[in-house]
C-alpha positions, -999 to 999 in steps of 0.1 A, spaced: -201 733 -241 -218 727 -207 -253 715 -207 -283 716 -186 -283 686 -161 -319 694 -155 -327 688 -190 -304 653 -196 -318 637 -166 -325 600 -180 -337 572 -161 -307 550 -147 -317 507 -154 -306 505 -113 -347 523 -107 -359 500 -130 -352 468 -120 -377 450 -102 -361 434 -71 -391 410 -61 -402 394 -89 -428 364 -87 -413 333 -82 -423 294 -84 -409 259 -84 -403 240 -117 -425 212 -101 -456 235 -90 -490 232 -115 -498 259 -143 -527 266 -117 -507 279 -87 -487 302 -110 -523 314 -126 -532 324 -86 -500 341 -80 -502 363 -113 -540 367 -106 -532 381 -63 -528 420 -76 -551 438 -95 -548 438 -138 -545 469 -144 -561 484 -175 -536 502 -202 -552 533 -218 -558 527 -255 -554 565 -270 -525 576 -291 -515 600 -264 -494 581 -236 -492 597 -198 -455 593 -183 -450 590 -151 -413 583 -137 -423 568 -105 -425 528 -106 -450 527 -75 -477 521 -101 -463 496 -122 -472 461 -127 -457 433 -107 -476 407 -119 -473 399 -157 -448 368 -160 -434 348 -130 -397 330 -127 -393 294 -126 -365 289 -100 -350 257 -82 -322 262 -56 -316 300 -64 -312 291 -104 -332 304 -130 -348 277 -150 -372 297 -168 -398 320 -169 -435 323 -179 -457 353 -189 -493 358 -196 -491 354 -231 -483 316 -227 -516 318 -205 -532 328 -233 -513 299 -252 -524 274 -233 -559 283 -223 -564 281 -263 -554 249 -265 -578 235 -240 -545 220 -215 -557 213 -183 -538 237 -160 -548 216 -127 -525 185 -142 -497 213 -160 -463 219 -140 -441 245 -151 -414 223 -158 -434 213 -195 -445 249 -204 -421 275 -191 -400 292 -217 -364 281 -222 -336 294 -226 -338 325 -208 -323 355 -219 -306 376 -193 -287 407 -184 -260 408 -162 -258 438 -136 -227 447 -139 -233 453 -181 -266 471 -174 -255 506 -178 -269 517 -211 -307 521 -208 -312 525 -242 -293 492 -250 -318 473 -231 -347 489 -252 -330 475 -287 -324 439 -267 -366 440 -263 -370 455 -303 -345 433 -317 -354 395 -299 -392 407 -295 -395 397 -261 -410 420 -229 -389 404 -196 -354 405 -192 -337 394 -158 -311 404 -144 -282 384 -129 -256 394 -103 -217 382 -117 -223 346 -96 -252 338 -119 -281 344 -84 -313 364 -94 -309 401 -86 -344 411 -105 -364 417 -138 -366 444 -160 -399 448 -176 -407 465 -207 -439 487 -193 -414 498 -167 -384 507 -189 -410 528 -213 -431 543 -180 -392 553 -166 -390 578 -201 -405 614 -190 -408 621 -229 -420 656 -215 -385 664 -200 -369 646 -232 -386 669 -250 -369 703 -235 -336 686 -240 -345 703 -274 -350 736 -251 -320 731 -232 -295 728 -262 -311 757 -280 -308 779 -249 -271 766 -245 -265 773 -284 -282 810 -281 -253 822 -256 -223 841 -274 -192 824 -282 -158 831 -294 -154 804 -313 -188 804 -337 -204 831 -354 -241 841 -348 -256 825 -382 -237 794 -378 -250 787 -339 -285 791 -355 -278 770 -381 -267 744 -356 -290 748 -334 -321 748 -361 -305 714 -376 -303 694 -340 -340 708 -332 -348 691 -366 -330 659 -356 -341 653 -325 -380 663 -329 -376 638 -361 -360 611 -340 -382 616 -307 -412 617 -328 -403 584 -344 -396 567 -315 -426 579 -300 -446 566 -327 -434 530 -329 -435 528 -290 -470 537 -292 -482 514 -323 -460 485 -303 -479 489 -271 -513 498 -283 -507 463 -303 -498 448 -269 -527 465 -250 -550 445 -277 -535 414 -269 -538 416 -236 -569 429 -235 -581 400 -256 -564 372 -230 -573 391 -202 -615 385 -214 -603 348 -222 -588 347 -189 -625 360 -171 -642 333 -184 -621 309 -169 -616 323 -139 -646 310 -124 -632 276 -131 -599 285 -121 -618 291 -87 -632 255 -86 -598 241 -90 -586 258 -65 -613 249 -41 -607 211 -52 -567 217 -48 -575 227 -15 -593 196 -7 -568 173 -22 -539 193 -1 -556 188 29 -562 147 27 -525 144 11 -516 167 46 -536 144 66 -520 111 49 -484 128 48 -491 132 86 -501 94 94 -473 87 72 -446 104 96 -458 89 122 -459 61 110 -421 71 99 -412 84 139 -424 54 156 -412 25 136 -396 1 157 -359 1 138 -341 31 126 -354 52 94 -331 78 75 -330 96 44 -300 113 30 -291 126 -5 -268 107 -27 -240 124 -12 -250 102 20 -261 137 38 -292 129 66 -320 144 52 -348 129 75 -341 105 102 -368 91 132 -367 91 168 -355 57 169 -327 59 144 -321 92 166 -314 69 192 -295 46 182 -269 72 170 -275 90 205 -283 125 186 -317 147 187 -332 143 156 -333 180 148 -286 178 151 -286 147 127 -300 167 95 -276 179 72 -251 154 91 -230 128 67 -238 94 79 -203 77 75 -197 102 105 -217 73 129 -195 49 113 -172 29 130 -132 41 116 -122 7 104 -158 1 85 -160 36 68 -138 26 35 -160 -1 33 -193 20 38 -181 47 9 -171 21 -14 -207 1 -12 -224 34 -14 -208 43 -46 -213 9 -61 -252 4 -47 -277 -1 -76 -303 -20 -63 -316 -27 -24 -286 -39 -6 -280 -50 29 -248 -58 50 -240 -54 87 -217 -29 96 -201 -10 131 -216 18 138 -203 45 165 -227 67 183 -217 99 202 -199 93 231 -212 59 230 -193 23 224 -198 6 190 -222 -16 176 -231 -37 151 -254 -29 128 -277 -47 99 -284 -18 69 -305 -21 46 -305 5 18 -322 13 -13 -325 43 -42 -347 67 -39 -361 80 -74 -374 113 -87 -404 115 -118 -373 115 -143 -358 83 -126 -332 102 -117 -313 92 -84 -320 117 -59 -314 98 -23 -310 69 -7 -333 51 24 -319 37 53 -330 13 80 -311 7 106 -312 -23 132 -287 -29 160 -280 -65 164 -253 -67 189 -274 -81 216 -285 -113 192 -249 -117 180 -239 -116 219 -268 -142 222 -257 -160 198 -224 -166 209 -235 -170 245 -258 -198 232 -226 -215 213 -204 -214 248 -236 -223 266 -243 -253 241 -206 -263 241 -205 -259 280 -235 -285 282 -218 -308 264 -188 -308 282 -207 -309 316 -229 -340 302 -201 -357 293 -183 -350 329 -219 -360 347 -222 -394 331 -188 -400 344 -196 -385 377 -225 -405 378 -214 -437 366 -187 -433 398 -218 -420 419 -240 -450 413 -211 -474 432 -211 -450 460 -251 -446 465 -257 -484 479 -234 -475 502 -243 -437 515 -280 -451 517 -272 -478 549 -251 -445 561 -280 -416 555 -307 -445 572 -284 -443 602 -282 -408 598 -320 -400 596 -327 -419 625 -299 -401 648 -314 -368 632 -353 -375 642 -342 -382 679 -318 -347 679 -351 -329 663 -373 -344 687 -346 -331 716 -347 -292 698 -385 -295 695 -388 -300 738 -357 -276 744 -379 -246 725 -414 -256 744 -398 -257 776 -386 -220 770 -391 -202 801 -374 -167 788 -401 -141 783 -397 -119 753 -414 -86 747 -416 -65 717 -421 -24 718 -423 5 700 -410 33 705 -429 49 727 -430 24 747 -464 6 737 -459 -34 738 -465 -51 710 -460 -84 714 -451 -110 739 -446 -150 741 -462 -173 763 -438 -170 790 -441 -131 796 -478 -135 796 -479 -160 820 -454 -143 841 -476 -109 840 -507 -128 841 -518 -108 811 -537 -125 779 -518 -114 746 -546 -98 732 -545 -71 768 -506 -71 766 -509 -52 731 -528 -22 750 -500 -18 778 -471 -2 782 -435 -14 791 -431 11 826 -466 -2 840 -442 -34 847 -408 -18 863 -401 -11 891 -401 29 898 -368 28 910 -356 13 878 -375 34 850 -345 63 846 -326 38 837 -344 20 813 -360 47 794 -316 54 791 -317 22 776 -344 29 750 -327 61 740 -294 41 737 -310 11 716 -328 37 692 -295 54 686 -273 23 682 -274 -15 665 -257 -31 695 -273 -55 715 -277 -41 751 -273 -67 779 -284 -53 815 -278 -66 849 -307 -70 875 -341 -49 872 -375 -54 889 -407 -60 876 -442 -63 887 -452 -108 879 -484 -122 893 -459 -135 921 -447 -100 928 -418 -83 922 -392 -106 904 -356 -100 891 -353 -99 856 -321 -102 833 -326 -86 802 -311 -86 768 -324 -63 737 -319 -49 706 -333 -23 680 -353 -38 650 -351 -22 619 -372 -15 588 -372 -19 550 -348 18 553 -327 6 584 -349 30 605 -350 13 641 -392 5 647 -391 -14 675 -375 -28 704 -371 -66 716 -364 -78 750 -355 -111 766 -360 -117 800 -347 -140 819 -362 -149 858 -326 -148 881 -342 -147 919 -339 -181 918 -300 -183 917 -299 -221 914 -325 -221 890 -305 -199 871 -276 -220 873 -293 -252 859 -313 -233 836 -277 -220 818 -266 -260 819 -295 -269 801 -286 -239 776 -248 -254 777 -263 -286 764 -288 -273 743 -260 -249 726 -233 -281 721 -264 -299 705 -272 -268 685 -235 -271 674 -236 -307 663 -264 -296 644 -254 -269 630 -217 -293 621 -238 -319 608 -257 -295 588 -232 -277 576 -214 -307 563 -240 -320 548 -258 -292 528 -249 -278 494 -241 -250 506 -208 -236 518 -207 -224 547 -174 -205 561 -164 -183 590 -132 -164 593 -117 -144 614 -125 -101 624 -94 -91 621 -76 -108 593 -107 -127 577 -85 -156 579 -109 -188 577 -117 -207 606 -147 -232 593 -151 -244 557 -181 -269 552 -171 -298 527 -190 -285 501 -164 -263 493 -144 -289 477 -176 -302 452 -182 -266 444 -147 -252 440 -132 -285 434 -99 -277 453 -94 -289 491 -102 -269 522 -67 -274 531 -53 -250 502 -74 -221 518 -67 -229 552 -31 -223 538 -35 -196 512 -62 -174 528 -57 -149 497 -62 -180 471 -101 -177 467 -96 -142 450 -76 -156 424 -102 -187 416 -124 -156 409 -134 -149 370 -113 -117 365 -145 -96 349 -159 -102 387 -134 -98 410 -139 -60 414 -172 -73 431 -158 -95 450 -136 -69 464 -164 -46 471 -183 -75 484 -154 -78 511 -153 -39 516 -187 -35 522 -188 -67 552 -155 -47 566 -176 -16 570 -201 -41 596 -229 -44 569 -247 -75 560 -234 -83 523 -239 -101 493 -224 -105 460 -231 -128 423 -194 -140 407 -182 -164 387 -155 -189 398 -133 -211 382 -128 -245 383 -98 -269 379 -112 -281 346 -114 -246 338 -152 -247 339 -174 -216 352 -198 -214 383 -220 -189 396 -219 -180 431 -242 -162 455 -221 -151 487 -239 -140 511 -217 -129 551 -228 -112 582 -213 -99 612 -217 -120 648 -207 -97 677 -200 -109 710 -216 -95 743 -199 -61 746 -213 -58 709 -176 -62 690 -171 -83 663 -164 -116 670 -159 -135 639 -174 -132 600 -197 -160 587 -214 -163 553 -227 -190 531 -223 -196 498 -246 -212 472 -240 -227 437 -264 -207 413 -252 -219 375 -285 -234 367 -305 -207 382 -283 -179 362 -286 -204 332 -325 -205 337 -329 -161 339 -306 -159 310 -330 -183 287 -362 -165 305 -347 -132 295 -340 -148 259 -376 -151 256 -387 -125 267 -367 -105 243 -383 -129 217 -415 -123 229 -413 -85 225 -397 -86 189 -425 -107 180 -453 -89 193 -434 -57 176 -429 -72 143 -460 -87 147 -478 -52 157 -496 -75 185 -501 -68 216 -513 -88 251 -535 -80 279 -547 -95 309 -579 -86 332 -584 -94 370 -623 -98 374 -621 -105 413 -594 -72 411 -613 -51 386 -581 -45 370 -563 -46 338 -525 -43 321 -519 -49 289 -476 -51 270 -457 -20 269 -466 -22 226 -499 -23 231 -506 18 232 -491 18 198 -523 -2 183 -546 26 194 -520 55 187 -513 62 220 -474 67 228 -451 29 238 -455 17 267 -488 40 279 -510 27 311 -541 6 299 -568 34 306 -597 29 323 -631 11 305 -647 44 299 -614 59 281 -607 25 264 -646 27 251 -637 60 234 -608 50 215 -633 26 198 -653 37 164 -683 49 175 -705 30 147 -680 1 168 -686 4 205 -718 -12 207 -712 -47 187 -676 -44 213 -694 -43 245 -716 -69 232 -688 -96 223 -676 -82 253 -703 -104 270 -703 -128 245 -671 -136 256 -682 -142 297 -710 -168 280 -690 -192 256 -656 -187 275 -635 -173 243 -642 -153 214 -627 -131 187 -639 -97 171 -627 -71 149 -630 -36 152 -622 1 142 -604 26 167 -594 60 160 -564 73 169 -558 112 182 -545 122 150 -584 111 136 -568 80 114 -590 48 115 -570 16 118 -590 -22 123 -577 -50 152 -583 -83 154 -592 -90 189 -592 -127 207 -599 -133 243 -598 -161 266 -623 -165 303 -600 -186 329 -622 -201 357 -614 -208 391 -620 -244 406 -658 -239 412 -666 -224 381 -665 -188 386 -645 -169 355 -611 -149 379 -595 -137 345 -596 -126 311 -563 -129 286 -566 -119 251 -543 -106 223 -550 -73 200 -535 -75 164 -537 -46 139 -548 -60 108 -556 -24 87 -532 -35 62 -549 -67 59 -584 -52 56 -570 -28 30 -560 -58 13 -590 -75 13 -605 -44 1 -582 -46 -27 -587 -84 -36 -624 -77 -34 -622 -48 -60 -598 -68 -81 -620 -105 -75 -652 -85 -91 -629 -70 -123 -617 -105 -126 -654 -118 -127 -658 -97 -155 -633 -118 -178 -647 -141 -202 -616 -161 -198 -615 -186 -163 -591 -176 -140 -579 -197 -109 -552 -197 -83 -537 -231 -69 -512 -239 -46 -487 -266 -50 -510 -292 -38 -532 -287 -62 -558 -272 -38 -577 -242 -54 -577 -208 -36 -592 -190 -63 -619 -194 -88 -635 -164 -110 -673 -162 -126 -654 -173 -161 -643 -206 -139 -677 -209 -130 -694 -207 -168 -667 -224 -183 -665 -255 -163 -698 -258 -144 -688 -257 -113 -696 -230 -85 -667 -211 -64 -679 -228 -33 -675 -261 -50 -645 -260 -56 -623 -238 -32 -603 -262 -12 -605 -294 -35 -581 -306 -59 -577 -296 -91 -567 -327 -107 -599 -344 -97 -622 -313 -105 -603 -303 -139 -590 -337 -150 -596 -372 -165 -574 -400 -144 -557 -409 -179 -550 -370 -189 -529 -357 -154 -495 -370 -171 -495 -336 -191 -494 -316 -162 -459 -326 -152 -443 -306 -184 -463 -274 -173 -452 -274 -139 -415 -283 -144 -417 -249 -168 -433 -229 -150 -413 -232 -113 -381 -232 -140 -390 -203 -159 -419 -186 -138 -443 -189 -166 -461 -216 -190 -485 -214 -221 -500 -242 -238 -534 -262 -245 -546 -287 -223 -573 -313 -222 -600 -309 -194 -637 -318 -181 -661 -301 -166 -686 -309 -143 -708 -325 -169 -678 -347 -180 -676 -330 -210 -637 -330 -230 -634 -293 -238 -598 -281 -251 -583 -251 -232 -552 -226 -240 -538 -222 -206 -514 -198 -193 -496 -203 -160 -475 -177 -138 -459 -186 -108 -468 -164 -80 -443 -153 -48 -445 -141 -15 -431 -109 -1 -401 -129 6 -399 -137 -30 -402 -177 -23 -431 -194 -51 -465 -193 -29 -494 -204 -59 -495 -207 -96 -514 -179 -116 -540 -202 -147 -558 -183 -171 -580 -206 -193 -598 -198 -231 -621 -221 -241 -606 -229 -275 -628 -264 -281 -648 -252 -311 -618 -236 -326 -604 -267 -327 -634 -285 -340 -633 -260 -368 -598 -263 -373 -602 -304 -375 -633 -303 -401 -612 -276 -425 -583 -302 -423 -606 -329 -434 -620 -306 -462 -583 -299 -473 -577 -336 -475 -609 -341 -491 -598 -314 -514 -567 -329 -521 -577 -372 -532 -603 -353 -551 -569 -331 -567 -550 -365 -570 -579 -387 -586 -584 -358 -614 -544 -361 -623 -542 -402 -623 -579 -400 -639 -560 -373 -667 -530 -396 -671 -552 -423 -676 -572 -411 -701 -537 -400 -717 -528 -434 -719 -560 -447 -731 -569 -428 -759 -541 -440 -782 -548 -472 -780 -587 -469 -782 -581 -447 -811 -561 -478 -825 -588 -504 -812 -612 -483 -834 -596 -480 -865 -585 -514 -866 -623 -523 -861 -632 -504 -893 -609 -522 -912 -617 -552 -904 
């Protein structure tokens, strides 16, 4: 039997599903969830008993329930009918989150069982609910199927000619039936399937007209607190844009710390990390996230790392290597701590990171230094102690000296007045720019008109193709260029001239400038004893020069051009090096390996570089026989002869330990200097008032928000990073300052992200030696957190005012630092009274301070102390306090003050003593009654006795 596909077209579940759902974190407010659900239009359901189907989903709605999902897993899910839940019982949906009212567990479908549309209908009958998601075979979202949608997918219209269908189909001929049994048939299914359509009909209806009531019910609920819906929102807003503006100062705060910030998961995974942890691992921030930090550990530290990590419960700190990319290792101090969720539930850890190799270095430089000092102090009192023997005797010597050395001065001193060279200084184009005494004489020019002349207005004619050669060649070359005979134009007419010159160079070895020295040679014989008076004058030069050189602290050496083989080593060698000369002389190659081996590459370029006729110098470290080190600053040359070849090398050298010793300690504090102004957030600056200028630290833009290491602005720019409501009282302390000579303000400044942080300003007027104020030095400290604070103390000093009880903070001298309005009515005495003083002499009779050694021993012991305790106040009367004592600590977690909260407990006690006295009363008045009984049941025997004897008698 084939039937109609027309006519058995149902709806597949594949068009029902909704693939984008509404979705929402578990940690989102009821609220947000209300404005998601509330974005489309509610649409209104028609309330007759005849239903409209329409197949196509374009029209249906989105928006009745949302999903609770956290990292692609469904948590839960909630629909309108909880909003109607919880609007009726008055929760406040601004303080909700989803995590507290979803619905849980969740029933689900998986895709690959969702087949069988008419399955899915009993799963909504049978567990009476209206959602159903769907789930792909790895357990991720794929949709939701929603009850209005599965029902609006039935066309009961086309259902209903399935009826048509089969009794068309059942109306055609066969072989195998006869005509009355195919109506039969066919009369019996019609039956069936109008009874069981109209049934199902019927309780879908009375099922969603009962849901349409419902919701129509919630939804005027829901309009009347939409309008306050609306005013949350507005105030959610709000509240998201200060928490935005405060998250913001935060991360800044976070980026520019001065040590390394990170924040990984528990897996040790970088979640967040700042620019200067980004340095320190030599990474862009942006390639460290999602990185595992035991990657930037050092190999042989990682073990270590993993197994701290796992066993970390509280903050820890150790120092560790650490290896950057394509970096060397360094050592590291970490401290790390847990990171918490609402639930207390571990969720990260927090990193700082701090490199400390450069203080460990310093710290072993400063043990070698320190052991080095000793050693040397040991070997100078000896030296010294031999040194004091010789000293009697080098002082007759150095007298004999100095007087051989005046009269060899005095000898120089009348050799360089009696100069008759001329010299002459050009530029290049010729202008002359200065000359001595001698050419000005000679050219009967002053010096002030020689400036203004040029060189070829004093050749000869004949001569000037030759020297303007000679410029040309001097520019081009370093040589010194030595020429024969030229003419010039003297006040005593043309005169022969012997010249020498040579190219003067700049800062950039760029030749300026020419010099010339002229020497008068038409005299021949005047020439002749004019060069024996330069013979003598150059051997004297050289006994000066030997005398000098043996005497100075210096060494000075020459060797040869070719071999650098050493010709001349000054004395001092041997004090410095403390080998002979002798050894060198012999060894030229030995000084190389007296060389501390970490230096000797600059020595060799040091050698390379005077080889290539360049002027060099070089620092190294040498050793000595004791196996001490020196510093020494080498510094050769070249000396040419007169055809401008190398002639020989010369250099001196110079013992510099102390002076490396001294930058190394000056560099030591400055490196102190800066951490502390850092840690301190402090920062210095210094004004020129002759200059008009003004620099400040490299820290100092970071008090005013302004990148490290900014330019101090200008007065106009520094006036608007002040608080307006600030700028006035500034420029007036400003003066203030100039007046009295030092001062101290604070002030507000806003920074460009529109924070407001306070500094603590202190400046300082230098004066010069009449009185007029040169410069200005003061220091800028941020000192928000401190104002915060006193905020907070201020707040928390007027709730403690209200107390009853007196409350008072000492240190551990007994001087009070604190003292509330209950302190004040209890005792008598006033806050201003008594801040500063003692407490044993304000609180205390002489004869009662013994029974404050018990409470102190306790309370540093055991952190706390509670007890009673006799006191005075200020009219002397005894009152009897219970006291309560709590030792407070510092950040550092060292005891800083002791915590006393007092109650007046004087007439409790009085009350106390007078119901003791009333027991005891109580109880002779007990015990007279029961010996005044036992007495009288003694007595009245014997009375009774005593009385009948008397009548018988």
């Amino acid at each position: 039997m084939q039937f109609n596909e027309r006519l058995i077209d149902l709806p597949t579940l594949y068009h029902v599903i909704n693939r984008t759902p509404i979705t929402i974190n578990p940690d989102n407010y009821v609220v947000e969830a209300i404005v998601l659900m509330n974005q489309e239009r509610c649409h209104k359901y028609a309330q007759s008993s005849y239903i409209s189907w329409d197949f196509r989903l374009q029209e249906r709605s989105l928006t009745d329930c949302v999903l609770v999902m956290e990292a692609g897993k469904l948590l839960g899910i909630f629909t309108q009918q909880d909003v109607v839940r919880l609007i009726a019982s008055a929760i406040d949906l601004s303080k909700t989150t989803m995590a507290e009212v979803m619905r849980q567990p969740v029933v689900t479908l998986r895709e690959s069982d969702a087949q069988d549309i008419f399955m899915v209908l009993s799963l909504f009958r049978h567990l009476q609910i209206h959602h159903l998601p769907v789930l792909d075979d790895d357990g991720q979202l794929v949709g939701i199927i929603g009850e209005a949608d599965l029902l609006q997918a039935f066309d009961l219209v086309k259902m209903a000619g399935v009826v048509e269908g089969l009794q068309q189909c059942f109306q055609k001929p066969t072989d195998e039936f006869t005509q009355a049994n195919q109506q039969v048939e066919i009369d019996q299914m019609r039956y069936q399937t109008q009874n069981y359509l109209k049934l199902w009909v019927e309780a879908q209806s009375r099922e969603i007209i009962q849901v349409n009531q419902q919701l129509q019910q919630a939804l005027e609920e829901f309009r009347t607190t939409q309008e306050e819906l609306r005013q949350q929102n507005e105030e959610l807003l709000t509240a998201r844009e200060i928490i935005e503006l405060e998250r913001r100062r935060y991360q800044d705060l976070f980026e520019f710390a001065p040590d390394g910030y990170l924040v990984t998961n528990t897996a040790g995974v970088i979640q967040e990390v700042n620019h200067t942890a980004a340095t320190l691992l030599a990474m862009p921030q942006e390639y460290l996230l999602n990185k595992p930090l035991v990657l930037f550990v050092a190999q042989e530290d990682r073990q270590t790392f993993t197994t701290r990590l796992k066993n970390c419960q509280q903050v820890q700190e150790w120092e560790i290597n650490l290896k950057p990319q394509k970096k060397k290792p360094f050592l590291a101090r970490i401290k790390v701590t847990a990171i918490y969720d609402s639930q207390n539930e571990q969720i990260g850890w927090r990193w700082l990171l701090c490199n400390i190799t450069e203080r460990q270095q310093a710290k072993e430089v400063l043990r070698q230094a320190h052991n080095e000092l000793e050693a040397r102090v040991a070997e100078r009192t000896a030296e010294l102690v031999l040194s004091n023997a010789l000293l009697q005797k080098e002082i007759s010597q150095r007298q004999r000296m100095e007087e051989a050395l005046r009269q060899s001065e005095n000898l120089y001193r009348q050799l360089v007045e009696s100069q008759t060279d001329i010299i002459i200084r050009i530029d290049l184009q010729g202008q002359v720019t200065f000359a001595n005494a001698a050419a000005c004489q000679t050219f009967g020019w002053r010096a002030d008109e020689f400036r203004t002349q040029s060189i070829v207005d004093f050749l000869h004619p004949d001569d000037l193709p030759q020297a303007k050669e000679n410029i040309t060649s001097l520019i081009s070359s370093s040589c010194v260029l030595t020429t024969g005979e030229r003419r010039a134009f003297t006040v005593n007419g043309i005169r022969w001239f012997q010249w020498k010159s040579i190219g003067i160079r700049n800062e950039e070895g760029e030749i300026v400038e020419i010099q010339g020295v002229g020497r008068d040679i038409t005299e021949q014989q005047a020439a002749m004893r004019d060069r024996q008076i330069a013979e003598e004058a150059l051997r004297q030069s050289e006994e000066k020069f030997r005398y000098f050189a043996e005497n100075t602290e210096a060494v000075i050496w020459i060797a040869s051009a070719n071999s650098l083989k050493p010709l001349y080593i000054s004395p001092a060698y041997e004090k410095i090096w403390g080998r002979s000369c002798e050894i060198l002389f012999e060894q030229p190659e030995f000084w190389i390996d007296t060389v501390y081996p970490d230096d000797r590459e600059c020595a060799s370029k040091f050698i390379e570089q005077l080889l290539k006729n360049q002027s060099a110098s070089a620092e190294y470290r040498i050793f000595q026989l004791d196996g001490s080190l020196r510093w020494i600053w080498n510094r050769a040359f070249s000396v040419y002869d007169g055809e401008g070849k190398i002639n020989y090398y010369s250099g001196i050298a110079e013992d510099i330990t102390e002076r490396k010793l001294t930058e190394e300690s000056l560099r030591e504090s400055e490196a102190r200097l800066n951490l502390a102004l850092e840690t301190a957030h402090m920062g210095i600056w210094d004004r020129n008032l002759k200059a008009n200028t003004v620099i400040w630290s490299a820290n100092m833009g970071l008090l005013y928000g302004l990148p490290s290491g900014s330019p101090c602005p200008s007065f106009e720019e520094y006036l608007n990073l002040i608080h307006p409501e600030d700028r006035e009282s500034v420029i007036a302390s400003i003066t203030r300052v100039f007046e009295e000579g030092r001062g101290t303000i604070e002030y507000r400044v806003v920074w460009p992200d529109g924070s407001i942080h306070w500094l603590n300003s202190t400046s300082q007027v230098y004066y010069n030696e009449i009185g007029e104020p040169i410069r200005t030095i003061g220091t800028n400290r941020d000192i928000t957190d401190r104002k915060l604070n006193e905020q907070k103390i201020s707040e928390q000093a007027a709730l403690l005012d209200i107390a009853t009880d007196a409350i008072l903070v000492r240190d551990f001298q007994f001087q009070i630092l604190f003292w509330n309005k209950g302190a004040e009515r209890i005792y008598g005495w006033l806050s201003k009274e008594v801040l500063g003083k003692d407490s044993r002499e304000i609180l205390f009779a002489p004869e009662t301070q013994t029974q404050l050694e018990v409470p102190l021993k306790s309370v540093i012991e055991k952190g706390c102390w509670q007890g009673e305790l006799n006191k005075i106040t200020k009219s002397g009367k005894k009152i009897v306090v219970e006291s309560r004592w709590t030792l407070m600590q510092d950040g550092n977690g060292k005891p800083k003050s002791i915590l006393c909260v007092d109650t007046d407990i004087t007439e409790k006690k009085q009350l106390q003593e007078q119901f003791f006295r009333t027991q005891r009363l109580e109880s002779v008045g007990t015990l007279a009654g029961g010996i005044a009984h036992d007495l009288n049941n003694i007595l009245t025997p014997i009375l009774s006795k005593s009385a009948q004897k008397n009548q018988t008698m």
